[in-house]
Structure formats: C-alpha cells, structure tokens
py3Dmol code that shows the C-alpha trace and the ligand (Angstrom):
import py3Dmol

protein = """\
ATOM      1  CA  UNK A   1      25.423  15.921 -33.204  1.00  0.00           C
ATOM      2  CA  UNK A   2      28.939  15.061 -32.962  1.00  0.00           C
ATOM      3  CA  UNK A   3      29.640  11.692 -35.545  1.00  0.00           C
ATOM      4  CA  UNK A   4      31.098   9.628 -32.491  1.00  0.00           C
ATOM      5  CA  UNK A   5      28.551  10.471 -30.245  1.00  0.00           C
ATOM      6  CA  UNK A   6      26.009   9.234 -32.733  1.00  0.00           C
ATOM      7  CA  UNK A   7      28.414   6.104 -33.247  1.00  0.00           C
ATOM      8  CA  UNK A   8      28.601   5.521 -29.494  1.00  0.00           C
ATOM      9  CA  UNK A   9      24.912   5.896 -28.709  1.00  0.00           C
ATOM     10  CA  UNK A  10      24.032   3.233 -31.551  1.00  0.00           C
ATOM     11  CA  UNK A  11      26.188   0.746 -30.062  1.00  0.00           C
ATOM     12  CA  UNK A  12      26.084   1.229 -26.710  1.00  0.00           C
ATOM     13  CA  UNK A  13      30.147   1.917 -26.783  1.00  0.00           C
ATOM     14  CA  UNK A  14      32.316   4.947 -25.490  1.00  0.00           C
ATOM     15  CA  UNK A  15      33.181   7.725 -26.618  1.00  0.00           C
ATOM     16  CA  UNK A  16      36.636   6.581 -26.491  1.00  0.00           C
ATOM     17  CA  UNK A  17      35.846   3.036 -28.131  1.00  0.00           C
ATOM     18  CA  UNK A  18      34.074   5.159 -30.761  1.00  0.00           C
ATOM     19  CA  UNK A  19      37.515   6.616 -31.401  1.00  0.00           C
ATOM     20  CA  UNK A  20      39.258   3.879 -32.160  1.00  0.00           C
ATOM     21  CA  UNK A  21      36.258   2.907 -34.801  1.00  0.00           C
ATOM     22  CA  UNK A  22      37.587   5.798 -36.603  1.00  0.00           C
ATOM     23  CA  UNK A  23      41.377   4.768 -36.430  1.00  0.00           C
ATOM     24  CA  UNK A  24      40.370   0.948 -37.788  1.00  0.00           C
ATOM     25  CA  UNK A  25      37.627   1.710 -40.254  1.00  0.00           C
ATOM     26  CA  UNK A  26      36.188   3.612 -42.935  1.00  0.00           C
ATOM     27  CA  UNK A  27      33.020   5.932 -42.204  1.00  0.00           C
ATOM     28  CA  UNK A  28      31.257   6.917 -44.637  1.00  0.00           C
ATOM     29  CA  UNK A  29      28.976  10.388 -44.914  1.00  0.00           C
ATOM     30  CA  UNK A  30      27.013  10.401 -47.871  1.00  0.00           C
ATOM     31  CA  UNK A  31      29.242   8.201 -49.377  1.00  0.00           C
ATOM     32  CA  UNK A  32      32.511  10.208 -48.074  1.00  0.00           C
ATOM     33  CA  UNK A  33      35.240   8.598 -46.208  1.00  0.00           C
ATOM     34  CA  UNK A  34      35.329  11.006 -42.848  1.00  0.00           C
ATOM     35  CA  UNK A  35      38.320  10.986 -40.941  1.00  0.00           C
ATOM     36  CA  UNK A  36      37.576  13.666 -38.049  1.00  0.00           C
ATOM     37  CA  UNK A  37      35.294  11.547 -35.527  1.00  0.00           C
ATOM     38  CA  UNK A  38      34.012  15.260 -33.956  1.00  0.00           C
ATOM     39  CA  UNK A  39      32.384  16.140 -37.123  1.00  0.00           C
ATOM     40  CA  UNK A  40      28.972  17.177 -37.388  1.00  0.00           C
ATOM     41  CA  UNK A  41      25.847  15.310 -38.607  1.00  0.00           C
ATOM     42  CA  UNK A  42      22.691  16.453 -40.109  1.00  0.00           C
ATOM     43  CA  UNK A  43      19.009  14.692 -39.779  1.00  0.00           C
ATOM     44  CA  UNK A  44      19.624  14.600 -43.869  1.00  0.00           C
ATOM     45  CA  UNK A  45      22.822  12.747 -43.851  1.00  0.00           C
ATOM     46  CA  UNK A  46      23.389   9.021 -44.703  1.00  0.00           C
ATOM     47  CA  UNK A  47      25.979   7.186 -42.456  1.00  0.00           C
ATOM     48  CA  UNK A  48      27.852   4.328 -43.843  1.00  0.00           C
ATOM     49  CA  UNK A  49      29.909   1.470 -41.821  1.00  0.00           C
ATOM     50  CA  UNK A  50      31.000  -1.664 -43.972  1.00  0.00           C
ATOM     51  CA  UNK A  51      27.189  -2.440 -46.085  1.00  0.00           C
ATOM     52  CA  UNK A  52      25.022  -0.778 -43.053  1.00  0.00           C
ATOM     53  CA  UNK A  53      23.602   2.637 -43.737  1.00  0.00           C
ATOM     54  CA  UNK A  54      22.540   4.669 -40.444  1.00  0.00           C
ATOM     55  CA  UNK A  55      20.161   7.644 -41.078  1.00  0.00           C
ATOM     56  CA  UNK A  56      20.780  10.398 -38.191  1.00  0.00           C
ATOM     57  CA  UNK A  57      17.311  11.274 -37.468  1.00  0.00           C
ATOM     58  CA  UNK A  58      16.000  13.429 -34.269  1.00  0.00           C
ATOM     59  CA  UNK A  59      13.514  10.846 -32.929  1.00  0.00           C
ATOM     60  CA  UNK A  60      13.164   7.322 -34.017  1.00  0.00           C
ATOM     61  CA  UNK A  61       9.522   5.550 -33.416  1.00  0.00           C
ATOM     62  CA  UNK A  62       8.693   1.625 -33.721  1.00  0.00           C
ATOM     63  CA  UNK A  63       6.107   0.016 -33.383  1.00  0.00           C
ATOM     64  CA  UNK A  64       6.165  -4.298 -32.635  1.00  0.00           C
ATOM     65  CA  UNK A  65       3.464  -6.961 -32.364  1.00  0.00           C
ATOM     66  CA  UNK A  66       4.881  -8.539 -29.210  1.00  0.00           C
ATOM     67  CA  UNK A  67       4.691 -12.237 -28.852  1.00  0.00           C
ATOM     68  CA  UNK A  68       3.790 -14.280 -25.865  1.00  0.00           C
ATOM     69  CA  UNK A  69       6.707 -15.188 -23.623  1.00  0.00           C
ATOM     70  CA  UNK A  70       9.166 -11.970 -23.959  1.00  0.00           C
ATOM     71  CA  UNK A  71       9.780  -9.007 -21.557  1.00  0.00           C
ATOM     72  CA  UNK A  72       9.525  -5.824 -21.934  1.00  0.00           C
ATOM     73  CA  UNK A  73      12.191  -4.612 -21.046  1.00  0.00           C
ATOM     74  CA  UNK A  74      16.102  -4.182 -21.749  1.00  0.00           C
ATOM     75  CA  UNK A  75      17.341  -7.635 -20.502  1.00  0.00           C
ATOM     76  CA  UNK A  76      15.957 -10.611 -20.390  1.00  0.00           C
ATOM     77  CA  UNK A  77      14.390 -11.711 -16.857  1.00  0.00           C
ATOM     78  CA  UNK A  78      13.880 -15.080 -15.387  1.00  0.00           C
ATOM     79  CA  UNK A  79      13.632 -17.415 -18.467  1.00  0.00           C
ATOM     80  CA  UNK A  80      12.445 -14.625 -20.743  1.00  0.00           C
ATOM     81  CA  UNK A  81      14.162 -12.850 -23.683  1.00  0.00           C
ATOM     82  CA  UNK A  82      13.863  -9.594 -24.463  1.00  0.00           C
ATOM     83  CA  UNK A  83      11.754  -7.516 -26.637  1.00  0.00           C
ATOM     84  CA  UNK A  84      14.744  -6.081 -27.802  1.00  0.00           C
ATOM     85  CA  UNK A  85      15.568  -9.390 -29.191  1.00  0.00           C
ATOM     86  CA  UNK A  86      12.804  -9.805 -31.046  1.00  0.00           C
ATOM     87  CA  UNK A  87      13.374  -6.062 -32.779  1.00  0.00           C
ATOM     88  CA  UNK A  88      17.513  -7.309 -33.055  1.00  0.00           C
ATOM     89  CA  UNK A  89      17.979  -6.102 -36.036  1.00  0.00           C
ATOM     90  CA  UNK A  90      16.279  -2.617 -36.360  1.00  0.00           C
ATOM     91  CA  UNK A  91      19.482  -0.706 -36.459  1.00  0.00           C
ATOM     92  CA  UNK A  92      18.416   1.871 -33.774  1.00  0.00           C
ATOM     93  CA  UNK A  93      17.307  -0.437 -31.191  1.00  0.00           C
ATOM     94  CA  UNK A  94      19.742   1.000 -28.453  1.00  0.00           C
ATOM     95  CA  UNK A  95      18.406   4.639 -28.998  1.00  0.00           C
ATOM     96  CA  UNK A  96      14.956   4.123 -28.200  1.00  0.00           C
ATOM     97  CA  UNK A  97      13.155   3.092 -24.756  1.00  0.00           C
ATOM     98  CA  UNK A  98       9.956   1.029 -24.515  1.00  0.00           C
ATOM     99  CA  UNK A  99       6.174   3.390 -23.975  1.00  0.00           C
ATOM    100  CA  UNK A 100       3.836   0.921 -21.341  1.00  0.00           C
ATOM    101  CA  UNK A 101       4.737  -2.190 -20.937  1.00  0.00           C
ATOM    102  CA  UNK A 102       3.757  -5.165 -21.708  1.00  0.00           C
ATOM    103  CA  UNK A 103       3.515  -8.309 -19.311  1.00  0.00           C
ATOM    104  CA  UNK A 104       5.294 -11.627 -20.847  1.00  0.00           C
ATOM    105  CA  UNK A 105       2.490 -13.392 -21.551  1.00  0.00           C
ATOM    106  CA  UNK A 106       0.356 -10.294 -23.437  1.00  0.00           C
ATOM    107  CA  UNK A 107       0.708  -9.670 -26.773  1.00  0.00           C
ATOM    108  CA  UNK A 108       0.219  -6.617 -29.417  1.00  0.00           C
ATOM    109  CA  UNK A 109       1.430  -3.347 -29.913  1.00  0.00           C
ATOM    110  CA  UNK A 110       4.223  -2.204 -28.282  1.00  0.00           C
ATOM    111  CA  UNK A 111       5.722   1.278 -28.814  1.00  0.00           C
ATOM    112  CA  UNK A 112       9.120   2.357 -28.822  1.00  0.00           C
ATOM    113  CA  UNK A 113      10.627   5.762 -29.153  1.00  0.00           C
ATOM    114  CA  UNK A 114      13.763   7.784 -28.427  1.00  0.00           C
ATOM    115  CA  UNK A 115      12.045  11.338 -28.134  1.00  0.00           C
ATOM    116  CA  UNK A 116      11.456  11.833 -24.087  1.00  0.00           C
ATOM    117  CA  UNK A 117       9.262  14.850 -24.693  1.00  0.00           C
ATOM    118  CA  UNK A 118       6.368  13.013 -25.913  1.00  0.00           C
ATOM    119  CA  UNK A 119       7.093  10.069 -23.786  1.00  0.00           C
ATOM    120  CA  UNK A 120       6.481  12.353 -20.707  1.00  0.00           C
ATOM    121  CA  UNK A 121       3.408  13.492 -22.697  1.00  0.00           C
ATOM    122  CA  UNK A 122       1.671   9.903 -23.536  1.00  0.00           C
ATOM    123  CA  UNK A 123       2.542   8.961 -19.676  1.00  0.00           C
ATOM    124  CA  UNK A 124       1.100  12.257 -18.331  1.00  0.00           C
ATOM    125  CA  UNK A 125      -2.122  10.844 -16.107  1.00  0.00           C
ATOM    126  CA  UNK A 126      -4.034  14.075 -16.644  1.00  0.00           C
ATOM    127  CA  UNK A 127      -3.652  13.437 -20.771  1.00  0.00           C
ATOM    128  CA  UNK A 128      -6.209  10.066 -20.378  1.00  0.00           C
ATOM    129  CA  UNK A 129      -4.725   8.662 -23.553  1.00  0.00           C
ATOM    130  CA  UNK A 130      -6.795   5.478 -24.320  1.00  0.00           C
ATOM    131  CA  UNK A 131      -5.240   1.959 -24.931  1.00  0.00           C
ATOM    132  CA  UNK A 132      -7.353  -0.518 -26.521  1.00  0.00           C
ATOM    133  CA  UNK A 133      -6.965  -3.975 -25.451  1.00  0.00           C
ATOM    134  CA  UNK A 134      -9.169  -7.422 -26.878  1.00  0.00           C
ATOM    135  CA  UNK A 135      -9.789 -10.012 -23.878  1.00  0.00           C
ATOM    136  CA  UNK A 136     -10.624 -13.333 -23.765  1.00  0.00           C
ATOM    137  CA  UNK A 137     -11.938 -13.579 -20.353  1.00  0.00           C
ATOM    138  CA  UNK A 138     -13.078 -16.920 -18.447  1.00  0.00           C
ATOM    139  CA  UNK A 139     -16.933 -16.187 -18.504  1.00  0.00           C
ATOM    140  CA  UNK A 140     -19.159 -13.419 -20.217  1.00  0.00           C
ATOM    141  CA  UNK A 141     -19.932 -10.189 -18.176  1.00  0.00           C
ATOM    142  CA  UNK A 142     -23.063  -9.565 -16.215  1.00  0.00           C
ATOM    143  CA  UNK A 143     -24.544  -5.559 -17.440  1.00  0.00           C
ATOM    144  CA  UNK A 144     -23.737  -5.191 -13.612  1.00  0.00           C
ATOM    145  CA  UNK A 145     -19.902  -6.204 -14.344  1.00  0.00           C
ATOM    146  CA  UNK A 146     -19.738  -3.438 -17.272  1.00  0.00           C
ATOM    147  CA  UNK A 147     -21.254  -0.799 -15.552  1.00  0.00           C
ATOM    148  CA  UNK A 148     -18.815  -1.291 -12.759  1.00  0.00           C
ATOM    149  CA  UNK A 149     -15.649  -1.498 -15.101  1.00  0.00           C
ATOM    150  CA  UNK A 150     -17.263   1.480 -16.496  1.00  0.00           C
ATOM    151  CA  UNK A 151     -17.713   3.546 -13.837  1.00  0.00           C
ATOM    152  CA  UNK A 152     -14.591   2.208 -11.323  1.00  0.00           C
ATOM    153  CA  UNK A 153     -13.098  -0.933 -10.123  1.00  0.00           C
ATOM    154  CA  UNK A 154     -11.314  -1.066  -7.034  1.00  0.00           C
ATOM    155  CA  UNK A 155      -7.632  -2.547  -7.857  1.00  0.00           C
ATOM    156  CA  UNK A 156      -4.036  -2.400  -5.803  1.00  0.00           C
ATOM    157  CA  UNK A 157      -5.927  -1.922  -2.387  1.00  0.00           C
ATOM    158  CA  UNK A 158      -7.203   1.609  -2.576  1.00  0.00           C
ATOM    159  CA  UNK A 159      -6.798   2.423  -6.135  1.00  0.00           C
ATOM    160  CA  UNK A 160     -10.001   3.299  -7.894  1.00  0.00           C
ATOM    161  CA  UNK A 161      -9.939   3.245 -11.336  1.00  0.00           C
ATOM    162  CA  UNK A 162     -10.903   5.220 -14.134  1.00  0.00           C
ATOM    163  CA  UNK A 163     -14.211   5.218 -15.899  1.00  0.00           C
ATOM    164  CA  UNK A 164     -13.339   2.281 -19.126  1.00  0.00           C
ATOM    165  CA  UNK A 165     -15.055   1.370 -22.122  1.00  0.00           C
ATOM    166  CA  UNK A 166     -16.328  -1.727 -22.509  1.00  0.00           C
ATOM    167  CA  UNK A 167     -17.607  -3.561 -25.656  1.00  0.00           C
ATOM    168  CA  UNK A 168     -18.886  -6.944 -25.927  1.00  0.00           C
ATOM    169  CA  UNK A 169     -17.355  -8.639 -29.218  1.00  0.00           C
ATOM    170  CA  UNK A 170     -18.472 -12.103 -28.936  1.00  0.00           C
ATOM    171  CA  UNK A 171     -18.739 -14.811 -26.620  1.00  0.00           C
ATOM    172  CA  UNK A 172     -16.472 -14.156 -23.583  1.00  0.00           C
ATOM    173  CA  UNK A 173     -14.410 -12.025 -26.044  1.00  0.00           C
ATOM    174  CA  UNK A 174     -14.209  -8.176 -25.080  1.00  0.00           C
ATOM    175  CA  UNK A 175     -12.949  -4.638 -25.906  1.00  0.00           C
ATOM    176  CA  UNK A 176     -11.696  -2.753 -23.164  1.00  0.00           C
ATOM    177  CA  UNK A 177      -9.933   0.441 -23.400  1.00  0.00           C
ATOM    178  CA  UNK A 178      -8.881   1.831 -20.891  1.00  0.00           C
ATOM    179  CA  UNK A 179      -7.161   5.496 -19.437  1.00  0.00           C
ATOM    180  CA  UNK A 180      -4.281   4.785 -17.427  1.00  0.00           C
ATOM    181  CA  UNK A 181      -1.660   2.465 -16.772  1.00  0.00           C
ATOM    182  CA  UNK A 182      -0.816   0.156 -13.861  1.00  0.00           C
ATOM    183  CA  UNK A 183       1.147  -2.763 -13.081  1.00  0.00           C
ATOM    184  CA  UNK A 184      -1.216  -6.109 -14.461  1.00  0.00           C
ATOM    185  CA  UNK A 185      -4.058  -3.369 -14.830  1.00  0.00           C
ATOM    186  CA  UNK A 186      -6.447  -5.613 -16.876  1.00  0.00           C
ATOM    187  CA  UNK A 187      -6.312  -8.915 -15.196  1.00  0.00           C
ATOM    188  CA  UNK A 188      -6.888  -6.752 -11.829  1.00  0.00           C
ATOM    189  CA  UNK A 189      -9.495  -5.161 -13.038  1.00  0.00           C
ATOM    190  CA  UNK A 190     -11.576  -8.465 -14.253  1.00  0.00           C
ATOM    191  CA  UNK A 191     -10.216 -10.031 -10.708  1.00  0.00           C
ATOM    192  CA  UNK A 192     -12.756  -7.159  -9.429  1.00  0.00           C
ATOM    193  CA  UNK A 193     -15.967  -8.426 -11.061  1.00  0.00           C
ATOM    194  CA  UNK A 194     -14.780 -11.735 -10.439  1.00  0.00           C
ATOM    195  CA  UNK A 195     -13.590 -12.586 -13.836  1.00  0.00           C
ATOM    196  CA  UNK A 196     -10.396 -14.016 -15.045  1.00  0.00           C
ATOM    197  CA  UNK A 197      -8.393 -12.871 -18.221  1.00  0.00           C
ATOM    198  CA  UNK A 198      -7.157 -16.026 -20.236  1.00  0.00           C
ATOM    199  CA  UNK A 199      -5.531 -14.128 -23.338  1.00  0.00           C
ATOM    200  CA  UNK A 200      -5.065 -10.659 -23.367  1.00  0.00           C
ATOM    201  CA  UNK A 201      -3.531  -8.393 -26.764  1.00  0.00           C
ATOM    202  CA  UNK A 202      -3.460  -4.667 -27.130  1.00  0.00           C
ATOM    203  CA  UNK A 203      -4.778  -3.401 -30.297  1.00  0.00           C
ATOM    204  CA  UNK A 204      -4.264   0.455 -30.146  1.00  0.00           C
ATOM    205  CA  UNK A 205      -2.563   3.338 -27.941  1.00  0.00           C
ATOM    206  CA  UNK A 206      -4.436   6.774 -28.777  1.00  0.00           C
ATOM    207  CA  UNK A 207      -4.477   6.628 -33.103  1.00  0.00           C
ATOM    208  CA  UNK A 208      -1.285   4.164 -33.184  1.00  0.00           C
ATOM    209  CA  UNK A 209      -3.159   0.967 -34.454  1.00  0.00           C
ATOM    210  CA  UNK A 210      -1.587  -2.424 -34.529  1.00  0.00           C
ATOM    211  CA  UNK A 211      -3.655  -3.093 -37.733  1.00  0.00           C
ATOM    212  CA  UNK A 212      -2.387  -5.640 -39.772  1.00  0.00           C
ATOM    213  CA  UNK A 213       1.149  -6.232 -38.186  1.00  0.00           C
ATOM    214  CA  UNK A 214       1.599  -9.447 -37.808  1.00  0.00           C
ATOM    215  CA  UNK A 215       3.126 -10.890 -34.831  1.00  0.00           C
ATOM    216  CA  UNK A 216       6.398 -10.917 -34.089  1.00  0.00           C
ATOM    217  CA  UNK A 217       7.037  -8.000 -36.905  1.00  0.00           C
ATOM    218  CA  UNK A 218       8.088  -4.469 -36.710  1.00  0.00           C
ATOM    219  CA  UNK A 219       7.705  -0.973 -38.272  1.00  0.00           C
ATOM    220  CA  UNK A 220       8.548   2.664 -38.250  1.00  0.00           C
ATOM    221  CA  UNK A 221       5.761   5.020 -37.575  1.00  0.00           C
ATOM    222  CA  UNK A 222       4.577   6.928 -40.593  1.00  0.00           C
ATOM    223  CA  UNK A 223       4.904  10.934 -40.508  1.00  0.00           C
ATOM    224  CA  UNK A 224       1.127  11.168 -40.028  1.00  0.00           C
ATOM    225  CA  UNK A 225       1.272   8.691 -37.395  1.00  0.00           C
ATOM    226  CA  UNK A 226       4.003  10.838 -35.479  1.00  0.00           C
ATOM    227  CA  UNK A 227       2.052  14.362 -36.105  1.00  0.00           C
ATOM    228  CA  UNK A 228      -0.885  12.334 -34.324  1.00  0.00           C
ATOM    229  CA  UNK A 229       1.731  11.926 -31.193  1.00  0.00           C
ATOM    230  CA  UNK A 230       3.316  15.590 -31.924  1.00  0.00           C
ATOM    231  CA  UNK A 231      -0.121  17.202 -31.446  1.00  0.00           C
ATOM    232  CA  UNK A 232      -1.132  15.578 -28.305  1.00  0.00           C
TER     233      UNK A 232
END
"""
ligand_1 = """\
8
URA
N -3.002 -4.974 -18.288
C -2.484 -6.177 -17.916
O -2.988 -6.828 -17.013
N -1.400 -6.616 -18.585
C -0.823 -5.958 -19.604
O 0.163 -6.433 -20.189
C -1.378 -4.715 -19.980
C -2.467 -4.245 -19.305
"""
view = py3Dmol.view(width=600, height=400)
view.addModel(protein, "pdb")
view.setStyle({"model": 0}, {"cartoon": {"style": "trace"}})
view.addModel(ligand_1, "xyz")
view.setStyle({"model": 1}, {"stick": {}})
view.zoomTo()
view.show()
C-alpha cells in the first residue's frame, strides 16, 4: 500500500490532505525520513509521525469491554457517545468497523476488525457462530421456559428462532448463548416466556472470550485468537 493512502485511511483525511502532511512534516519509515508520499509500505515496516509509531498491518482486530451507556456505532446518537470514544486512543480506530452490536445499555465484548472477509464469514447465518451472553432476568425460568428458548421462541412477529442454550447460574442469573443475531434479540426472546432482562453482558463470540478484560479496556487479538477466526 501506497504511504498516503495508509496516512489518509488512519485519519480519515484525503488523499490530497495526506499530501500536504508530507510537504509540512517529517515521516518516518523505520526510522527514515521519506519524502515521496507514493512510496510503498510493507506489513513489517514501522511508521513514524512526531512520537507516534503506526505498524502497517493487513488486518487489525480489537477487542473492548463495552460499558453501559455508549453506542455502537460510529457517532454518537441521542445523548450517547460512541464506542469509538471509549477505544480513542487505539491508533487504528478509523480502520476497523464494529462485528454485532451492542445495545447502549449492554455491556461486554465487543469486536472490532478491519478484515471484511471474515466479517462476512462470522455474520454468515448458515455459520451458527455462538455468542455467549450472562442475564440477569426479572424472575427464574420455569423447565417449560428453557425448553422453549431451547427449542424456538417466536420474536419480531414471525421470526422463529434458533434452538439456544440455556444454563441456569444462580438465582435469576443465566447463560444464554445463542446462534444468530437480531435487533434487541435477548430481551425479545425473554419477552416470549414472559420474562424481562434487567442487566444483560456478553461474555464470548465463538473462542473470542472477554475473560478478564475489565470494563471499559481494550486489546488486540492474539495470533492464536485470529487463526481461531481464520479457520472458521
Ligand atoms: N440481545 C439484546 O437484546 N441486546 C444486545 O445488546 C445483544 C443481544
């Protein structure tokens, strides 16, 4: 990739504004002041601006534990910042698009990644990829209420769902992973057995674990991690 086109994707500029970059300031690959903004970069090579180094890598994956009262998504909506706010100063944060989204007042994992291909392969219905979610729900579940949410709920009219998993963790605390993704999808699917989700947090998408994140933090996927996502 061309240096200003890697310049101009990271900061959401032009081409052209990436240009003029060049004319005002020093760039820096590995450590070498570049002066012809069409050269080449290579996944290997360190980019330098001022004290920020860039790495120029093919795909870029993050994972955040999302706090309560953000949106997920670019700009803020209603009274709610961003996500990207929260993730402000991961370098990359313009390069990479948000996987399933969370609503504002969910928390947990949230997963963010630049490479399309495997987007289109996590989001793929026929793929069932599992997201694990804990629920504090307003009263504990009847056998007859799991075997339902296990089997199918009726949600969004005509939309039956697919079979979940549910396991009981303590009182009116649950497990619930589930296959596919739709708008509120959770708090729907309690709203079918009558139930009501108070406080809702996603733990896990397919072997991406939240583990001991804390909130509000970020991190890079590991290489093993990514293979998992490769080799779906
Ligand atoms: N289901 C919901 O109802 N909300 C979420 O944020 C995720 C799944």
């Amino acid at each position: 990739m061309r240096i200003d086109k890697f310049l101009a994707n990271l900061w959401l500029i032009t081409r052209k504004d990436a240009k003029k970059i060049f004319k005002l300031w020093n760039i820096f690959i590995n450590w070498e002041a570049i002066f012809n903004e069409s050269q080449k970069i290579n996944f290997w090579d360190e980019i330098s601006f001022f004290d920020e180094i860039f790495n120029y890598k093919e795909n870029y994956f993050l994972i955040l534990n999302k706090p309560v009262d953000f949106v997920s998504s670019r700009v803020s909506e209603w009274w709610y910042p961003s996500v990207y706010d929260v993730i402000f100063d991961y370098p990359y944060q313009n390069l990479i698009e948000i996987v399933w989204r969370l609503d504002v007042d969910t928390t947990g994992l949230l997963l963010f990644t630049n490479n399309w291909k495997i987007i289109h392969k996590l989001i793929n219905p026929k793929k069932n990829i599992f997201k694990k979610y804990l629920v504090k729900i307003s009263k504990n579940l009847s056998e007859k209420d799991i075997e339902k949410l296990e089997t199918w709920v009726i949600i969004d009219w005509n939309y039956r769902t697919k079979p979940a998993k549910v396991n009981i963790l303590w009182e009116k605390k649950i497990e619930l992973l589930i296959q596919e993704w739709k708008f509120h999808q959770i708090k729907k699917m309690l709203l079918a057995v009558e139930n009501e989700v108070l406080e809702l947090h996603r733990t896990q998408i397919w072997e991406i674990k939240i583990w001991n994140l804390e909130i509000w933090k970020y991190r890079e996927l590991s290489q093993e991690e990514i293979n998992y996502l490769e080799n779906l």
